[in-house]
N, C-alpha and C positions, 0 to 999 in steps of 0.2 A: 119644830117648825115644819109647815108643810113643806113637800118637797119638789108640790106641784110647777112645774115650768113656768104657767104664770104667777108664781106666787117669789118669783125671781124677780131682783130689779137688773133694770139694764145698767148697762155700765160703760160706754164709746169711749175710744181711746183717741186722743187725737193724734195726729202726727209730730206735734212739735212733743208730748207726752210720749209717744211710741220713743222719739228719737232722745229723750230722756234718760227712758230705761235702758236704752245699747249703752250710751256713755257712761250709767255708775256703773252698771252689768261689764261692761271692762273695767272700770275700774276697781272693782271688786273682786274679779278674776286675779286682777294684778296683786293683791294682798293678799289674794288666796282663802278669800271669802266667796269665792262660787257659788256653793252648795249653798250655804247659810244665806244668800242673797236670792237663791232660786226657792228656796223653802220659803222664805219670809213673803216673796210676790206673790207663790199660790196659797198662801196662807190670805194675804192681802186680798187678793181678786177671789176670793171664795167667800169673806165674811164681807166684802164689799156689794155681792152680787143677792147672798142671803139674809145678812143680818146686818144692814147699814145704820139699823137706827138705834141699836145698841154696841156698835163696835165703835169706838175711838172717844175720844172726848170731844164734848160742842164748846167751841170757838165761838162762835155769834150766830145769831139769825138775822136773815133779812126778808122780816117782814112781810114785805110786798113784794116778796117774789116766789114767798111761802120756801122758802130755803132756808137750811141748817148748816154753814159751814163747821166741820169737824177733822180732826187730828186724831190720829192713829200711831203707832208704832209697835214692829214688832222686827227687832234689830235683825238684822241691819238696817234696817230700811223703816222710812215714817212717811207716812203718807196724810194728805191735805184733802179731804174730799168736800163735796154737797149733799146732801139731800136731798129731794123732791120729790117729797110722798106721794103730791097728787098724781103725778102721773109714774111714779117706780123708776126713778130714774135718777145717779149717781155723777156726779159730775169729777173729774176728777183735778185738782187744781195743780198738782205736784206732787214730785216723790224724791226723798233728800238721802242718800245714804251718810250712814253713820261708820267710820271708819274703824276697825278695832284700836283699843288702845294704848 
């Protein structure tokens, strides 16, 4: 895949989404899944930002907003995202850790 800058989609993180990830990110710490939890994000936000339209599985489309909702996981961690081809740009709906177990 190119690896042109704009051949990147965007990807905004909201704040209630930022304040998301500190809370599994401790909790995950707490279990002693750190590492495996920091590995899985930049894994996550890597194939989220290059390759959205083949990382995760499609959930649904809607249509008329030309949006793909999709499901990812790469444990610890599963991530919720969007699509929006036309304009390269990722939405993110949620991130759920998975507990060892």
């Amino acid at each position: 895949m190119d690896s042109a800058p704009n051949s990147n989609f965007e990807v905004p993180i909201s704040g209630a989404i930022r304040e998301l990830l500190i809370r599994i990110h401790d909790q995950a710490a707490n279990e002693g899944q750190r590492d495996e939890f920091l590995v899985a994000l930049r894994s996550i936000s890597s194939r989220l930002r290059t390759d959205p339209v083949t990382f995760g599985e499609e959930v649904f489309d809607l249509k008329s907003l030309h949006l793909t909702i999709k499901v990812a996981v790469i444990l610890p961690l599963t991530v919720e995202f969007g699509v929006y081809l036309d304009r390269r740009l990722v939405f993110i709906r949620s991130f759920r850790y998975i507990p060892p177990a």
